[in-house]
DSSP file (Angstrom, degrees, kcal/mol; ACC not computed):
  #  RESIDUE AA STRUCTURE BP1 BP2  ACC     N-H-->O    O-->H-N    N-H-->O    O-->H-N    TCO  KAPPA ALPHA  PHI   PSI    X-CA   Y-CA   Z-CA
    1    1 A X              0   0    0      0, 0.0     2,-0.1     0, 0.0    71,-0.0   0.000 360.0 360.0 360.0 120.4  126.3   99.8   94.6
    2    2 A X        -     0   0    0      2,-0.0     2,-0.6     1,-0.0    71,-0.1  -0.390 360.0-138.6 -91.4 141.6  125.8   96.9   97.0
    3    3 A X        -     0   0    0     -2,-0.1    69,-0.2    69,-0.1     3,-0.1  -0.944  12.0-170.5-121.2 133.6  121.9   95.8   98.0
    4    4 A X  S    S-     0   0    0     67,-3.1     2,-0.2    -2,-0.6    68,-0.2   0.317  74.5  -8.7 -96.3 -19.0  121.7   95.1  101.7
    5    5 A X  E     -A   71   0A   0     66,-0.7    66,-2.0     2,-0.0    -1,-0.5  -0.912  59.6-168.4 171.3 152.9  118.1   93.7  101.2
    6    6 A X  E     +A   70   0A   0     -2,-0.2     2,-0.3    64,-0.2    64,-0.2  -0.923   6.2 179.2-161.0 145.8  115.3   93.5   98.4
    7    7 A X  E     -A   69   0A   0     62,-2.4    62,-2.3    -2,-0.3     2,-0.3  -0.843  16.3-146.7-136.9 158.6  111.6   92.5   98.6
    8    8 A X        -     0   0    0     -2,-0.3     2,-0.3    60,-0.2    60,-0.2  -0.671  13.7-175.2-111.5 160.9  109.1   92.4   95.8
    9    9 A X        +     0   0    0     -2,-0.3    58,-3.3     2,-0.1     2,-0.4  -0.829   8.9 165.0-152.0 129.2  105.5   93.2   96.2
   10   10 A X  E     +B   66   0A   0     -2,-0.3     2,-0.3    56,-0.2    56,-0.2  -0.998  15.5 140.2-143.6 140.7  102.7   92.9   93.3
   11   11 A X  E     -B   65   0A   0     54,-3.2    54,-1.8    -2,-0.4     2,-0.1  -0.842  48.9 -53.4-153.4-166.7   98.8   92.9   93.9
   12   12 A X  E     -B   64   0A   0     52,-0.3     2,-0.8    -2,-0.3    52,-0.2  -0.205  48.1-107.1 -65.7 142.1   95.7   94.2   92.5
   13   13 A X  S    S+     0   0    0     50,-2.3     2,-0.5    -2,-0.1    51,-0.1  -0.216  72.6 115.6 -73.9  42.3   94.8   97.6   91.7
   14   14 A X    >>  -     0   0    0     -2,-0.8     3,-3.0     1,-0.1     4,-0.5  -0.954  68.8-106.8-144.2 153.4   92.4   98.5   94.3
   15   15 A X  G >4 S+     0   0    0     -2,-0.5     3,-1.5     1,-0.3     4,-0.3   0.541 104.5  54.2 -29.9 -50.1   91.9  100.7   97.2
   16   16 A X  G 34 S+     0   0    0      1,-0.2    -1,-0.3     2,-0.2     3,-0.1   0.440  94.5  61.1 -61.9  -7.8   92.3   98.7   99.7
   17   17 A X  G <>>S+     0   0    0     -3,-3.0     4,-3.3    -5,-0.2     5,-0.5   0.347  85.4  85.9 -93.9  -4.6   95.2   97.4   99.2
   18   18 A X  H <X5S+     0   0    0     -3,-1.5     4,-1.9    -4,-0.5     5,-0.2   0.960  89.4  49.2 -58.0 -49.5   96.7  100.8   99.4
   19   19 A X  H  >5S+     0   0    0     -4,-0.3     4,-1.1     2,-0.2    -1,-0.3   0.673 109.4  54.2 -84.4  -3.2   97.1  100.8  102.8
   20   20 A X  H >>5S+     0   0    0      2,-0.2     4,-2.1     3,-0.1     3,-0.6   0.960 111.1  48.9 -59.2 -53.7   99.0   96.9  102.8
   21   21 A X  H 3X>S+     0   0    0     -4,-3.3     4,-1.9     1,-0.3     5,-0.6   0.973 105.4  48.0 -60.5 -56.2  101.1   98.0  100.8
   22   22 A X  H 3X<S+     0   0    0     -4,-1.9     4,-2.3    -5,-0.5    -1,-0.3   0.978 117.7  52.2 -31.4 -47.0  101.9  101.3  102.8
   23   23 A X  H <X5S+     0   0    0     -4,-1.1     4,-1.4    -3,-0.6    -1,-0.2   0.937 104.5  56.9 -58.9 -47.4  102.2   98.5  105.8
   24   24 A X  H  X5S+     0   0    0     -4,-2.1     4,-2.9     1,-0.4     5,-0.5   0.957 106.7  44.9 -62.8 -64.3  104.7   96.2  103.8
   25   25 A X  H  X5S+     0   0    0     -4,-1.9     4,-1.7    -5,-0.3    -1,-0.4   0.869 113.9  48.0 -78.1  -6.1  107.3   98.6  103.2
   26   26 A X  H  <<S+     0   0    0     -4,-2.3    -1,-0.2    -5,-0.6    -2,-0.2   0.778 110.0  50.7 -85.7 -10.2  107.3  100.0  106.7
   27   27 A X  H >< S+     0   0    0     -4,-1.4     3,-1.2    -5,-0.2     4,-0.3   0.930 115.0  48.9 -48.7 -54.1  107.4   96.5  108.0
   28   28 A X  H >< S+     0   0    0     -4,-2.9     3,-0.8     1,-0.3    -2,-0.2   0.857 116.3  42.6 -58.4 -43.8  110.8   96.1  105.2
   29   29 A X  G ><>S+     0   0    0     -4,-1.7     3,-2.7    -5,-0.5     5,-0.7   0.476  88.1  88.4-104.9  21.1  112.3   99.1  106.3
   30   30 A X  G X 5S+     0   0    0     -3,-1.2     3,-3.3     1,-0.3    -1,-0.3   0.885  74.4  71.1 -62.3 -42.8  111.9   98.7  109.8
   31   31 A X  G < 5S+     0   0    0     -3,-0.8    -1,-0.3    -4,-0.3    -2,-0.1   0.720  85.0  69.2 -62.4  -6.5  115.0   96.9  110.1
   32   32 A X  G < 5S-     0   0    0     -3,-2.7    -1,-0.3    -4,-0.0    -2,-0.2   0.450 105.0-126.5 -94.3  15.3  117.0  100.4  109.4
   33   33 A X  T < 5 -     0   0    0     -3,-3.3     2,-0.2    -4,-0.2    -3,-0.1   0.903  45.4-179.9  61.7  41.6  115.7  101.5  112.9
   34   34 A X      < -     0   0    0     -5,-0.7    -1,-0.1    -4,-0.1    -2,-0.0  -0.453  31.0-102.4 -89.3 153.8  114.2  104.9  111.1
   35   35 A X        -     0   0    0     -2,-0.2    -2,-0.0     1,-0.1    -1,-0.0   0.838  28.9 -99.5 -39.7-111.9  112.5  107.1  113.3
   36   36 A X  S  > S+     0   0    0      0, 0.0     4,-0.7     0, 0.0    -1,-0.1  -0.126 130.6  42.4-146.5 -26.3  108.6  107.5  113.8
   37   37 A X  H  > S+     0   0    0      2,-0.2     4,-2.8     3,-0.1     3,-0.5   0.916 113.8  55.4 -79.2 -42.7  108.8  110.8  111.3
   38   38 A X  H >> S+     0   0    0      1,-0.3     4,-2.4     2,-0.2     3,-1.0   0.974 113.1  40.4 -62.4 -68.7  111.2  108.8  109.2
   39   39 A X  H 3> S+     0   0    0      1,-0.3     4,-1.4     2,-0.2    -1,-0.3   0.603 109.1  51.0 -40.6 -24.7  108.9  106.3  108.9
   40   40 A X  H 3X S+     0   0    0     -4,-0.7     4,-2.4    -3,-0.5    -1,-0.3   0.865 113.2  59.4 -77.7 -48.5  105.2  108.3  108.4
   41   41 A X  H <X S+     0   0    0     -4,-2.8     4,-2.0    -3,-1.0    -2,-0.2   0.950 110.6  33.5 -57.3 -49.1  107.5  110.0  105.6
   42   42 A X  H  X S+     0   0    0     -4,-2.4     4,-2.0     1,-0.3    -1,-0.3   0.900 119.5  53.9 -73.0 -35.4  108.4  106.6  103.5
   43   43 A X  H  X S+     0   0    0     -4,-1.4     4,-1.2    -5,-0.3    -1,-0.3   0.726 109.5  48.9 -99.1 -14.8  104.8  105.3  104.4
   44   44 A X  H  X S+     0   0    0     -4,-2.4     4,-1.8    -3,-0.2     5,-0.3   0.971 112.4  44.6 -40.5 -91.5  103.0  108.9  102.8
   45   45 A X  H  X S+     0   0    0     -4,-2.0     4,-2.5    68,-0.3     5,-0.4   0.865 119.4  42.0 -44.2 -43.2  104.9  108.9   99.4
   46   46 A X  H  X S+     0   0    0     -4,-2.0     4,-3.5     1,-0.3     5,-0.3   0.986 114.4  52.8 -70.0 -37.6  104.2  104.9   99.0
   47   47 A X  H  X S+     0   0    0     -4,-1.2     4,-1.6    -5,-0.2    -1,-0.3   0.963 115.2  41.0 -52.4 -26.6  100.6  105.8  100.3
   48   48 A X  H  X S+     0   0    0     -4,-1.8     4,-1.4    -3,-0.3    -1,-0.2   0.939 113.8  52.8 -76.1 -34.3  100.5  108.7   97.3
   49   49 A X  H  X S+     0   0    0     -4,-2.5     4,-3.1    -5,-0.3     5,-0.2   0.950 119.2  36.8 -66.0 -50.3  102.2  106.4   94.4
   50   50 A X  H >X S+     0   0    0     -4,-3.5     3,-1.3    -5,-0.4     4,-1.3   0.886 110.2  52.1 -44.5 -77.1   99.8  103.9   95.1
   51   51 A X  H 3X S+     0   0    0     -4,-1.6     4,-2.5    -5,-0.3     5,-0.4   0.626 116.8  46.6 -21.4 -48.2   97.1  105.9   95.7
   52   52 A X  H 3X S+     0   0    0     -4,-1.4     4,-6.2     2,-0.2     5,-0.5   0.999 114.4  46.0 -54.5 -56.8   98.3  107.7   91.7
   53   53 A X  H <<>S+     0   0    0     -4,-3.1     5,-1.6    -3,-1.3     6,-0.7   0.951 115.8  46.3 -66.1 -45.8   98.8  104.2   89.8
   54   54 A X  I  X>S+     0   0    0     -4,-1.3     6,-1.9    -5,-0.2     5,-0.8   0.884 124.7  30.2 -48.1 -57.1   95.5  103.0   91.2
   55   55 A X  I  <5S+     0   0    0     -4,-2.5    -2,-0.2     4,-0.2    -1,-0.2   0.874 141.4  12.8 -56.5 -49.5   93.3  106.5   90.3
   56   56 A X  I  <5S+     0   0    0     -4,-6.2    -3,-0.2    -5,-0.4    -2,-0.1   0.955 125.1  52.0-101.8 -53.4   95.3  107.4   87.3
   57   57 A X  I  45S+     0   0    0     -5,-0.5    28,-3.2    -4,-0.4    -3,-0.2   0.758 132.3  12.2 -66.5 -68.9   97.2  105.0   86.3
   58   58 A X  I  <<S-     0   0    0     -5,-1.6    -3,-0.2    -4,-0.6    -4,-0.1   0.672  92.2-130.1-101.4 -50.5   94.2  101.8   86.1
   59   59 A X  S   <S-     0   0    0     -5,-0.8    -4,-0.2    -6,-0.7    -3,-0.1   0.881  73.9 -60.6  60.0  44.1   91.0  104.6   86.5
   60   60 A X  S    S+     0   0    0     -6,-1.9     2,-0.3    -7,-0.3    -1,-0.1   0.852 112.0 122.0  39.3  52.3   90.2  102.2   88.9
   61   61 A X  S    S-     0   0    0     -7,-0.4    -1,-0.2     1,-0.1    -3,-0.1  -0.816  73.8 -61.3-132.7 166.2   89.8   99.0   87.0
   62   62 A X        +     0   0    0     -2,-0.3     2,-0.3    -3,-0.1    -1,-0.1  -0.282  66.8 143.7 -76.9 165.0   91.8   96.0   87.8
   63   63 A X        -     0   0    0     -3,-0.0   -50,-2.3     2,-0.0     2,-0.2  -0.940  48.2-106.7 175.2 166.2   95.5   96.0   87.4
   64   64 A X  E     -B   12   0A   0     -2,-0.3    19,-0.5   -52,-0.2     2,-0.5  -0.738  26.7-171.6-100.4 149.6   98.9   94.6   88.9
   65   65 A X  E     -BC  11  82A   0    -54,-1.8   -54,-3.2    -2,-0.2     2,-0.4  -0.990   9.4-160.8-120.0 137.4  100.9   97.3   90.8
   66   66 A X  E     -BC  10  81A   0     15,-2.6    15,-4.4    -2,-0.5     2,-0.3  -0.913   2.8-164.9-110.6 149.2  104.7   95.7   91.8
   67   67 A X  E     - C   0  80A   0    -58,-3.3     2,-0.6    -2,-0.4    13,-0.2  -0.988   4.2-167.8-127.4 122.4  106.4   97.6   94.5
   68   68 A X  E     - C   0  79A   0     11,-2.2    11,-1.3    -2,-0.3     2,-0.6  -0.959   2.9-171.2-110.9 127.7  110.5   96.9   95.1
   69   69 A X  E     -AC   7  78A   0    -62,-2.3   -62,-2.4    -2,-0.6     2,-0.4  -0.943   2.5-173.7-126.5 129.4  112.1   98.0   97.8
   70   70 A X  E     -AC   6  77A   0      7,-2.8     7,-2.1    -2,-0.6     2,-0.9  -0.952  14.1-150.3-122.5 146.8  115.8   97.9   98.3
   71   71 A X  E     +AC   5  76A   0    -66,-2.0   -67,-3.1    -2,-0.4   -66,-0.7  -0.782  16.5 172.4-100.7 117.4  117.9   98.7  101.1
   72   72 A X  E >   - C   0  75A   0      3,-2.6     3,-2.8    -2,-0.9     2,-0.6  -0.951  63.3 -69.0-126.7 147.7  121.4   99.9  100.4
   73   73 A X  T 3  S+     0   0    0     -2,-0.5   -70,-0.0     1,-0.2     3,-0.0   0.097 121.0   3.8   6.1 -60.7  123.2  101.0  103.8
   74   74 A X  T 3  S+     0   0    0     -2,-0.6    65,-1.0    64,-0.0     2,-0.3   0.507 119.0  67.1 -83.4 -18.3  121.3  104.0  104.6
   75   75 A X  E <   -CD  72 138A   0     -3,-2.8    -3,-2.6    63,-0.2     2,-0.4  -0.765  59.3-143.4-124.8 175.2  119.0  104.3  102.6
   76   76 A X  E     -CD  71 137A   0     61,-2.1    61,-4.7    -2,-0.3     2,-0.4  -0.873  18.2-169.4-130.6 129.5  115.7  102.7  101.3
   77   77 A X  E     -CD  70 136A   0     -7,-2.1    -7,-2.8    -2,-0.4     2,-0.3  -0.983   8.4-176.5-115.0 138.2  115.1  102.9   97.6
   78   78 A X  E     -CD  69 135A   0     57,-1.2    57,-2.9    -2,-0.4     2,-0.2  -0.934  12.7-167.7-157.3 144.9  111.2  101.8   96.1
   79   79 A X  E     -CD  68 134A   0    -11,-1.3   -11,-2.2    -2,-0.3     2,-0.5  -0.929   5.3-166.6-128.6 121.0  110.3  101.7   93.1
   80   80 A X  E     -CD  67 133A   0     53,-1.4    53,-2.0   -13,-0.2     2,-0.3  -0.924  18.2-178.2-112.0 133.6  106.0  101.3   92.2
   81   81 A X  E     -CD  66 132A   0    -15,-4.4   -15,-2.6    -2,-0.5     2,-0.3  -0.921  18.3-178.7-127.8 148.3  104.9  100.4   88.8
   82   82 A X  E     -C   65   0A   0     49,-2.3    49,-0.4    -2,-0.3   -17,-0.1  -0.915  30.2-141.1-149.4 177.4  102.1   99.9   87.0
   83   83 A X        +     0   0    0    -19,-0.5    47,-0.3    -2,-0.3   -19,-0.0  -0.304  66.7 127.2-125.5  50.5  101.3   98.8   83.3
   84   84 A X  S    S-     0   0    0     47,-0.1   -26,-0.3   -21,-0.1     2,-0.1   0.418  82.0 -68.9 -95.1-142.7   98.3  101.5   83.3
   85   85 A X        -     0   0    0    -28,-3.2    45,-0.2     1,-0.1     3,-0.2  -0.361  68.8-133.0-108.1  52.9   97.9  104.1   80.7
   86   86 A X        -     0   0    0     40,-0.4     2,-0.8     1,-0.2    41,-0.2   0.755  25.8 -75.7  48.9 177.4  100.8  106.1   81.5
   87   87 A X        -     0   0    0     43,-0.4    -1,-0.2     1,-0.1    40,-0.1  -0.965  28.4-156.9-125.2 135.4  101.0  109.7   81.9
   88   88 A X  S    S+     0   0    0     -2,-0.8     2,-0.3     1,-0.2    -1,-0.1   0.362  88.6  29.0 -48.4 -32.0  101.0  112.2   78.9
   89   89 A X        +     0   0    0      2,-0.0    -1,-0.2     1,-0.0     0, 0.0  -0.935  59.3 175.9-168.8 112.6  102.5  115.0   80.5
   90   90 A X  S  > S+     0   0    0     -2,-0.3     4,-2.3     3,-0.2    -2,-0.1   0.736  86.6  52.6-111.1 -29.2  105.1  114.3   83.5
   91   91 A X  T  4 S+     0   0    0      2,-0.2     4,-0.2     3,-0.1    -1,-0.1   0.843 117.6  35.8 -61.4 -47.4  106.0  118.0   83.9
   92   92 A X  T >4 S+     0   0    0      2,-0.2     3,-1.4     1,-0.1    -2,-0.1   0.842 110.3  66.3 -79.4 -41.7  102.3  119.2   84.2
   93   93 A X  T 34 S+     0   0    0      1,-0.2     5,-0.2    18,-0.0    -2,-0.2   0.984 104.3  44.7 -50.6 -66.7  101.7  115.8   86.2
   94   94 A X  T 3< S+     0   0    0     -4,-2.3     2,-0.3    17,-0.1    -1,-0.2   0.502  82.6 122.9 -78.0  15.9  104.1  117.2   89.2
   95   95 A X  S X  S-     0   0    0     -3,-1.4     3,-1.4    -4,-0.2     2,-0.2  -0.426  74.7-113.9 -61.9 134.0  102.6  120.8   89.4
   96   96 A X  T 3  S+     0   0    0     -2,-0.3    13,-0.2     1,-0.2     3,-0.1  -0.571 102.1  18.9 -67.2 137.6  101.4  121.3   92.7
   97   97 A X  T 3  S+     0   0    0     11,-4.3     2,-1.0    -2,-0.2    -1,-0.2   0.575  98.6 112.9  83.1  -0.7   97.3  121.7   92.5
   98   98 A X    <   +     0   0    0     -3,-1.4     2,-0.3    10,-0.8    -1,-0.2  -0.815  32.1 154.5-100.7 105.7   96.9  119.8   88.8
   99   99 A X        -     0   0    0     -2,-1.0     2,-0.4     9,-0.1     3,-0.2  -0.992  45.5-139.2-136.2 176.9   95.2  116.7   88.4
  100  100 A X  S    S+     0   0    0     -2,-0.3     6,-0.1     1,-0.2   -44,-0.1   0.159  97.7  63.5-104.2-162.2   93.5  115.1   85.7
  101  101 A X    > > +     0   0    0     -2,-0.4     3,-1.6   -46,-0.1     5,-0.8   0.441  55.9 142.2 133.6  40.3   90.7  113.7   88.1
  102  102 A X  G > 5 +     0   0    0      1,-0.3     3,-2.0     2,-0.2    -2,-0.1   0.906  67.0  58.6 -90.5 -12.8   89.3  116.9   89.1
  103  103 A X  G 3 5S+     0   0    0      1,-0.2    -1,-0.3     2,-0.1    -3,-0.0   0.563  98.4  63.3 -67.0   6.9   85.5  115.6   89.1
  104  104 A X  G < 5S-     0   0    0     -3,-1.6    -1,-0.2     2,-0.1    -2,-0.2   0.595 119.3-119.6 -97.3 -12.3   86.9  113.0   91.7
  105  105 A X  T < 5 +     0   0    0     -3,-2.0     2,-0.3    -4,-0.4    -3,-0.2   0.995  54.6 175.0  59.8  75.8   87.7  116.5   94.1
  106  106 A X      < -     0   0    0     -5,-0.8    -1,-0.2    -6,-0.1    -2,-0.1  -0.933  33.8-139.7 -71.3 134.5   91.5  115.1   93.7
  107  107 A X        -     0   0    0     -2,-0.3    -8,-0.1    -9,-0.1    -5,-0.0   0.683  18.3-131.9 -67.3 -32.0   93.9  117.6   95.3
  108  108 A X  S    S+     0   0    0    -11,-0.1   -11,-4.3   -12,-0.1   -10,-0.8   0.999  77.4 115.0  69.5  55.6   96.8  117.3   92.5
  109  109 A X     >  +     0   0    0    -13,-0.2     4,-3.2   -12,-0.2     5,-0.2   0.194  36.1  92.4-138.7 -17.5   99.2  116.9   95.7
  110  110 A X  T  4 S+     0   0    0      2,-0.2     4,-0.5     1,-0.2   -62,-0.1   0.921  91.9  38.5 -65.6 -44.7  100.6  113.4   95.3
  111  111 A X  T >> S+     0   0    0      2,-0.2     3,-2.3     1,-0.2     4,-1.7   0.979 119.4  53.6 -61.5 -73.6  103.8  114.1   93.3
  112  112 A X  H 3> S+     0   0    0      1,-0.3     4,-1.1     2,-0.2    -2,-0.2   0.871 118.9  35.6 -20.9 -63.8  104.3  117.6   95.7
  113  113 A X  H 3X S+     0   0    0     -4,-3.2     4,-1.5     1,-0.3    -1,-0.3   0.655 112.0  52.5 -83.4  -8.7  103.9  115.5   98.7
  114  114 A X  H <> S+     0   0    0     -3,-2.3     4,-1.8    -4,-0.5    -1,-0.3   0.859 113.2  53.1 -90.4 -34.5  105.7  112.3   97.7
  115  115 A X  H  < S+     0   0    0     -4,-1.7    -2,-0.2     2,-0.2    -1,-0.2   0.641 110.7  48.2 -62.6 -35.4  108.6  115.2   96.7
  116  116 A X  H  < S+     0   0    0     -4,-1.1    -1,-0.2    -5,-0.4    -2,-0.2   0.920 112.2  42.5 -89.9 -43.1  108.4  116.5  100.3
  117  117 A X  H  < S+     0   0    0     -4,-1.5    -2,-0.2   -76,-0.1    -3,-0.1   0.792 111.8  60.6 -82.9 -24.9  108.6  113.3  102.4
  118  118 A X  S  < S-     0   0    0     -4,-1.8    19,-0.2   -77,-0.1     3,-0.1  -0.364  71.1-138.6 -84.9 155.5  111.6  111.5  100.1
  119  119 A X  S    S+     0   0    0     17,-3.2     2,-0.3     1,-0.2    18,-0.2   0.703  94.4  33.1 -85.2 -27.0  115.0  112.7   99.5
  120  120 A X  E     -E  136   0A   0     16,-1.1    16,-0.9     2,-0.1     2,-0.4  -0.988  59.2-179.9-128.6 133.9  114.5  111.6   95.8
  121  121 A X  E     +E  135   0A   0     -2,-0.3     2,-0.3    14,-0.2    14,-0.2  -0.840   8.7 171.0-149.3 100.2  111.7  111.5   93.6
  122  122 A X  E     -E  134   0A   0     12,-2.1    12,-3.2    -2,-0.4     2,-0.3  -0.853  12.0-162.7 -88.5 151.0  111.8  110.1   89.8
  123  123 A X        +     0   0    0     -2,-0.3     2,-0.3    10,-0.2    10,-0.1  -0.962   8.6 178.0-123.7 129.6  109.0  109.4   87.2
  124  124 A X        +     0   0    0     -2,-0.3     8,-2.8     8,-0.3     2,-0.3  -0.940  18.6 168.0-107.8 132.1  109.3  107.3   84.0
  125  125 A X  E     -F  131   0B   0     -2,-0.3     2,-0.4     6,-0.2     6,-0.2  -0.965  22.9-165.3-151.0 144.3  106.0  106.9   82.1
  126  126 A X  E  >  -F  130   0B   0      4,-1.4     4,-0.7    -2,-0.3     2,-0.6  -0.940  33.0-118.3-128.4 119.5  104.8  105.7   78.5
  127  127 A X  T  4 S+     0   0    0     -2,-0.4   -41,-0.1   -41,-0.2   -42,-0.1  -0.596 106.8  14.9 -57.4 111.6  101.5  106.5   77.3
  128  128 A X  T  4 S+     0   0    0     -2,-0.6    -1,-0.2     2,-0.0   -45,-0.0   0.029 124.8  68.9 115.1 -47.5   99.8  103.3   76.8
  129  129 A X  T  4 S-     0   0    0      1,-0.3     2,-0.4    -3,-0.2    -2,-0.1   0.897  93.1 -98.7 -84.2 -89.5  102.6  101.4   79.0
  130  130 A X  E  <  -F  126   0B   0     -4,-0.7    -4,-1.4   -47,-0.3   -43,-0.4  -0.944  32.1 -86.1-173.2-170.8  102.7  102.2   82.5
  131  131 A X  E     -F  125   0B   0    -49,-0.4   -49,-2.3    -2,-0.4    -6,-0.2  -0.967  14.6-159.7-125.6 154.8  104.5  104.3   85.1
  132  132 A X  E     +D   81   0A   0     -8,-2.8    -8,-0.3    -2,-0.3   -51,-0.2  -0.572   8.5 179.4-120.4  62.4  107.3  104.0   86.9
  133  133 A X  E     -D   80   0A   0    -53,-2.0   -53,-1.4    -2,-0.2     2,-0.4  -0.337  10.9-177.6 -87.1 131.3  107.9  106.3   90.4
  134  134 A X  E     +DE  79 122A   0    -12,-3.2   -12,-2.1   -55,-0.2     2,-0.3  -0.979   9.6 179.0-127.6 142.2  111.5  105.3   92.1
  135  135 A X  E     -DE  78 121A   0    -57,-2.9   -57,-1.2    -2,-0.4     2,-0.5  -0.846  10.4-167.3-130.3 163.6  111.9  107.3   95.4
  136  136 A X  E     +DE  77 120A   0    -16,-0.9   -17,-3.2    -2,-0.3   -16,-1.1  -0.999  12.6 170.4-146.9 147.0  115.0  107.2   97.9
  137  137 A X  E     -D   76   0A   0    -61,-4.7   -61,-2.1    -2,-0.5     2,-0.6  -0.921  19.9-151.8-159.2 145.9  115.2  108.6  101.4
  138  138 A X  E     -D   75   0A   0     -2,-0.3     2,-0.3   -63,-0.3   -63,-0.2  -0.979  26.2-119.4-123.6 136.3  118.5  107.6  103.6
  139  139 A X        -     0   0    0    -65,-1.0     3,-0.3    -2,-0.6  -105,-0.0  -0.478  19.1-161.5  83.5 104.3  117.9  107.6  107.3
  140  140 A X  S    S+     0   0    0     -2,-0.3  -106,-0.1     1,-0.2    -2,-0.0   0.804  85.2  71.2 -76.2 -31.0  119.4  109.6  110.0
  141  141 A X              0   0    0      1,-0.3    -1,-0.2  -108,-0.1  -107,-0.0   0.500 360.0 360.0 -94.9 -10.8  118.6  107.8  112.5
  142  142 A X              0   0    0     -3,-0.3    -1,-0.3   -68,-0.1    -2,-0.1   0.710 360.0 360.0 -84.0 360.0  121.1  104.4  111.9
């Protein structure tokens, strides 16, 4: 499999950085000409992953999240990671309407919706260790 393009990304674990990062990869993948839909899609699921490792992931305490984005011909692959306390349950995690956080009024939607906007949607997680969400979507539009 041939990489057409790769950025790295790592920052801090905190809200605000949720929406750069959302910004960064739709700057990255801009070069694949994706649509205005394609694009809201790619920049939802990164907004949800963050949005997890930071809430779940950290419990909002500091932490690194890396994002890698690769381009291979059509499509855009990212991967966001975090070295947080993992998730316990990865099956239960991606029920629509569950979350652990429900005294935060969290929706339990992120995994659902990250699932909806991607063509591809994996999770690797270690309790203790981190998580790992790798997503793909290929792009009609080149």
């Amino acid at each position: 499999m041939r990489i057409d393009n790769e950025m790295k990304l790592e920052f801090m674990s905190k809200s605000q950085n949720e929406s750069f990062a959302r910004s960064v990869v739709a700057a990255f993948i801009a070069q694949l000409d994706p649509t205005i839909d394609e694009l809201a899609d790619v920049k939802t699921a990164v907004s949800e992953a963050v949005t997890n490792a930071i809430i779940h992931g950290y419990e909002c305490q500091n932490g690194s999240i890396i994002i890698i984005s690769r381009i291979l011909d059509k499509t855009v692959e990212i991967e966001i990671k975090d070295c947080g306390k993992g998730i316990e349950d990865i099956e239960l995690a991606r029920q629509p309407l569950y979350t652990s956080k429900p005294e935060l009024e969290r929706s339990g939607m992120g995994f659902t919706v990250m699932e909806t906007f991607m063509d591809e949607v994996e999770v690797e997680s270690q309790s203790g260790v981190g998580t790992t969400v790798r997503m793909k979507k290929t792009f009609k539009s080149i």
